[in-house]
Steps between C-alpha positions, in 0.01 A plus 500: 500500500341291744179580478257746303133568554438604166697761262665755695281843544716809382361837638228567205578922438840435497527196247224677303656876475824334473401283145235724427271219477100646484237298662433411174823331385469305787172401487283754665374341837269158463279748266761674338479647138817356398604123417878512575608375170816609329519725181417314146775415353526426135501094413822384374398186355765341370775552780260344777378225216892424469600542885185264566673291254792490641356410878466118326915476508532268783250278286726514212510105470102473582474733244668326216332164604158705483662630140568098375211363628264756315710495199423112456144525593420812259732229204253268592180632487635700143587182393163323589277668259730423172491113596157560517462640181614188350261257658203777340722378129458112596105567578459699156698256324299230565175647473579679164690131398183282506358767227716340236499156415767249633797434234537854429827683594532825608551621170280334332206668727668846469524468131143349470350824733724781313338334165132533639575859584536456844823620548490613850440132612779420283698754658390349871573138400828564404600723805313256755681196293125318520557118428146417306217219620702532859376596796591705811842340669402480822822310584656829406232715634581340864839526498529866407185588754702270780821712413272855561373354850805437560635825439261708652521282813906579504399834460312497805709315665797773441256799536441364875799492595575870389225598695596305834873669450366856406254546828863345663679834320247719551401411866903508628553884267188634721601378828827631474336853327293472850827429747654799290231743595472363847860558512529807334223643767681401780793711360326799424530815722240616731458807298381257181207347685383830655485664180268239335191357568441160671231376292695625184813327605288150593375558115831467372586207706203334482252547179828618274722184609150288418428636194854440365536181639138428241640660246803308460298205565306547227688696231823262499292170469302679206704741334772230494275295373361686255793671373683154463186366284491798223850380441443126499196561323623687197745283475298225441299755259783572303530098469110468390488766255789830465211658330218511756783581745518834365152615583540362872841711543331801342279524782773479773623858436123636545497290811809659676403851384129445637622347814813796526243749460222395768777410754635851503158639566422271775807493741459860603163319607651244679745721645199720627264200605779395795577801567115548594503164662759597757321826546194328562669236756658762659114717581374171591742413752476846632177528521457133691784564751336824604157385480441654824580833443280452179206468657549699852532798278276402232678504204347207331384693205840659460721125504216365275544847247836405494516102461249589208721742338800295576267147320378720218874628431594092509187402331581741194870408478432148506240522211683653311819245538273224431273664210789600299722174553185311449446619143875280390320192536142546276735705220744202510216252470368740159882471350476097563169485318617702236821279512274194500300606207772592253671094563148319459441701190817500367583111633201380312655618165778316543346230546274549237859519272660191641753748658408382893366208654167507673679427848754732455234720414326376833815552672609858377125611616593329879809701454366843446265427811810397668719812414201766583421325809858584660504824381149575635591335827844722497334823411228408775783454749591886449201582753681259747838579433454903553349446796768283646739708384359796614465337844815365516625877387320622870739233658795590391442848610519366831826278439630830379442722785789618685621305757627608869846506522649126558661366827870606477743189405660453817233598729615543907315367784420595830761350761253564819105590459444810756297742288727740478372748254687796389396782255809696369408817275225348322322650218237338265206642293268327261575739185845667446335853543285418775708520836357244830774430716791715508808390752343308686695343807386307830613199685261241655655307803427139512227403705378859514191623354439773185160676492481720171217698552397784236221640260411302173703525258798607741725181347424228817420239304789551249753512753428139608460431150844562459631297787324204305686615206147514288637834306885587447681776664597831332747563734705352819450223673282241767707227633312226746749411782735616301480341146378760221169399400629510137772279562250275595233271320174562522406141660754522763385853587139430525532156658575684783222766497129421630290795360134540598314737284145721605334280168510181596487178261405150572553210293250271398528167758513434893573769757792271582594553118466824545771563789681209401610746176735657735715212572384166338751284653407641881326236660167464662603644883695783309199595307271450800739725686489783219124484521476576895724735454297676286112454635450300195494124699198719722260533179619193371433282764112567431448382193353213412801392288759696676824489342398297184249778445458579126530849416452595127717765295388842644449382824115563473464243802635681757483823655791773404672499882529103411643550180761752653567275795571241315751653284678607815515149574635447184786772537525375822583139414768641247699572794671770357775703604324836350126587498319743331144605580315690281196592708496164558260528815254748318204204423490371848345644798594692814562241707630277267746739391620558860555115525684460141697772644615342809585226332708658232694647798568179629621367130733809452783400638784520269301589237447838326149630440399760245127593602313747229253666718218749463333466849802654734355306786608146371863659487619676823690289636737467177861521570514744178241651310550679162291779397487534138415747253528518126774180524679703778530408829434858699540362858635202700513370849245316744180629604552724789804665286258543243230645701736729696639641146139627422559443118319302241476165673307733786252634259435160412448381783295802616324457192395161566361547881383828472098545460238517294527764249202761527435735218 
């Protein structure tokens, strides 16, 4: 389509009684009761963990890098502390070495303590191989605290680059999660976005997408991490001491049934706290696009009820999610110092019995620290993980929302562009047991002009709905100069097809911006000429900025005949070979409209208009106008015809000049 001036307007009763959607489904008005959020559905953890998972594929090869890279830093660092341990023996050694007098050998000392009944020193000599009357090596003692430095600076070294690769993974996964959804929304039917709420679906695309883009951030630096050190780090434990192992391993099952347990209490937390957060997006956005309306009728108290309710129900849910995933990391931290207690105690026996060195003592101790610390961090990165996952579960909902029906293989074009439009026994309703438009058949001449005039609800909107191909026939066919619109795809149908709605929309940039949307490669005198046309250039002209006049978002800036006017122009500028006004003249004034209309005459030629009109006035000199009711059309013909027939297009009309009524 050429152009749009926002999303296209279906008639409200219809749509509505034909979904069955209540004003609170769909929000409720800008102070309505209900948030527009889909039905709970249970979390399902593990497939959205695993299809999250499975998102890093085309990083396969970053992925493994990030896998080496942290697998020699975590060797490292578990390596550091044992080397460590042995420059705490050289220190010991000396000092306890310069107790005994010089001359003695090891033996000898051992032998002389165990005969003075001080068999624990004996025991220590012997297992710390003390040399008596020498001293601390310091020789010795440099080399092995050089070797540490150096190992701990590799390990930094190697834990860098994981990190610089990982945001690399991470950062490309999201932005193609975020082209996905962008994609997937531009394939979704018309009938998807109608039935949800804006602000809910902006949630999804915008908080969700963030939060699992932190998640992953943080949960595959750390968990990988983490997970990766428990291993190293018993390994080197089992290396130390295969005894003091055992009590570090027996707290590992405690720690995955602890962390099991609080993880399936929280994520129907998580689950609720986004849910809440899109609900909450979605009243807020509501509320601030109708802010108007909010305070002409004075239903302050009434939004501010409901954002309070809507907070509260967010406020609770998040609590909750944080409270009970928040109570892994102090019971973790109680298991370590249990953990931590047990190897001190039971370390300094062994040492006490010659059965351990004081620095691998010293080590085992960094290496119970070392092993609770990951799982800590892990178990803490359950709060994190849920809530990606549970975010990233929203997002996927979207991807897997039904699609329209794809643009056929071998798609036909139009040979000539006329605007030749021709219904043949259409039929289409929005449920299967909910009948709108039952064989439906007209032709449209190019260069002539359709007026569908009718009361709401009647199906006027729809019909052109269908020429734009924004819902799929039930039944028949609508060919455009002679090409079925099926047969067709949907950018070579719409390119064609200028459509200027009653709610207008305005980008945020220049007026010139603005009209330029239509066309952007028409040049200046093209655009120029689109704006006379239109009345726009008139308005225009007196501004201080004229054309390079910023105009934000909603258009706030100007008045709402400028904001129609200028999507005109932009319709205009499209050049297109088929228009379709949807009330398009109903924002601008009298004589405005009488102007816009002469000049759509004058821009008509060859091209077929579809005008939705509820003011008979703007539409009697139509070449064809189409009186519908319940999706039927009940007459046809010009205005005179019409008028002379004396049926329902004459009680319209009537209806619309005839007086005052008087009680």
């Amino acid at each position: 389509m050429s152009t749009t001036t926002g999303r296209p307007r279906q008639d409200a009763d219809t749509v509505r009684a034909a979904r069955g959607m209540s004003a609170e489904r769909r929000g409720g008005g800008p102070w309505g009761g209900g948030a527009g959020v889909p039905a709970e559905k249970a979390s399902n953890f593990g497939p959205s963990a695993r299809r999250l998972v499975g998102r890093l594929g085309p990083e396969r090869l970053g992925v493994i890098a990030v896998l080496v890279l942290c697998v020699i830093s975590v060797a490292l660092n578990a390596v550091g502390p044992f080397i460590l341990g042995r420059a705490t023996d050289v220190i010991f050694a000396g000092v306890l070495g310069r107790q005994f007098p010089v001359g003695e050998s090891t033996e000898q000392a051992a032998t002389a303590a165990r005969a003075a009944g001080n068999g624990t020193i004996a025991n220590v000599i012997e297992a710390q191989g003390v040399i008596p009357g020498v001293g601390i090596d310091f020789r010795a003692l440099a080399l092995v605290l050089l070797g540490v430095i150096a190992i701990y600076l590799a390990a930094s070294v190697f834990s860098y680059l994981q990190g610089y690769l990982l945001n690399g993974v991470v950062q490309r996964t999201v932005f193609r999660l975020r082209s996905d959804v962008e994609d997937k929304i531009n394939r979704l039917p018309l009938s998807y976005v109608d039935g949800q709420q804006r602000g809910e679906v902006l949630s999804r695309v915008t908080n969700d997408i963030d939060n699992v883009q932190q998640s992953l951030q943080q949960t595959m630096s750390q968990l990988l991490t983490s997970l990766l050190s428990v291993v190293g780090v018993l390994a080197m434990m089992v290396v130390v001491s295969p005894l003091l192992s055992v009590i570090a391993v027996l707290t590992i099952p405690l720690t995955l049934w602890l962390t099991r347990a609080v993880a399936r209490r929280s994520q129907k937390q998580f689950v609720a706290q986004w849910k809440h957060t899109g609900a909450l997006n979605g009243h807020i956005e509501e509320a601030f696009t109708g802010h108007e309306l909010v305070r002409v009728f004075g239903r302050r108290g009434e939004v501010e009820a409901s954002f309070t309710e809507k907070n509260d129900r967010l406020f609770d849910a998040s609590f909750r999610a944080q409270f009970i995933s928040g109570t892994i990391m102090p019971s973790m931290m109680f298991i370590g110092n249990l953990n931590y207690v047990a190897v001190a105690v039971l370390g300094g026996l062994r040492v006490a019995s010659g059965s351990m060195s004081l620095g691998d003592v010293q080590a085992f101790i960094q290496y119970s620290r070392q092993f609770t610390q990951p799982l800590t961090q892990a178990a803490s990165m359950a709060n994190v993980l849920q809530s990606g996952v549970a975010s990233a579960e929203r997002v996927f909902q979207l991807l897997d929302a039904e699609e329209q029906l794809p643009d056929p293989a071998s798609p036909q074009r139009r040979t000539q562009r006329r605007g030749r439009v021709e219904f043949e026994d259409v039929s289409f309703r929005y449920l299967a047991d909910t009948p709108l438009i039952e064989d439906l058949s007209l032709v449209a001449e190019p260069g002539s002009t359709v007026a569908i005039v009718g009361p709401t609800g009647a199906g006027k909107t729809t019909l052109v709905n269908l020429i734009l191909r924004f819902y799929e026939l039930d039944g028949g066919r609508i060919t455009l100069d002679g090409v079925d619109i099926a047969e067709m795809t949907r950018r070579d149908l719409r390119t064609g097809i200028g459509m200027v709605l009653q709610d207008t929309w305005l980008f945020g940039g220049t007026i010139r911006d603005n009209i330029a949307f239509g066309n952007p490669g028409a040049t200046e005198e093209a655009l120029h000429a689109a704006a006379r046309a239109t009345y726009v250039d008139r308005f225009v002209r007196s501004l201080p900025d004229g054309y390079d006049t910023v105009i934000d978002e909603e258009g706030s800036n100007v008045s709402a005949g400028e904001k129609q006017l200028i999507t005109i122009a932009r319709a205009f500028l499209a050049d297109p070979s088929l228009l379709i006004l949807d009330e398009a003249t109903s924002s601008v004034d009298t004589r405005t409209e009488l102007l816009v209309q002469r000049a759509m005459a004058a821009l008509r030629s060859d091209r077929t208009s579809f005008v939705i009109a509820h003011r008979i006035s703007t539409i009697r000199d139509a070449d064809l106008i189409l009186v519908m009711e319940s999706g039927r059309i009940v007459e046809q013909g010009n205005h005179e015809q019409l008028m002379a027939a004396g049926g329902a297009y004459r009680s319209l009309y009537t209806a619309q000049f005839a007086g005052a009524v008087t009680e």
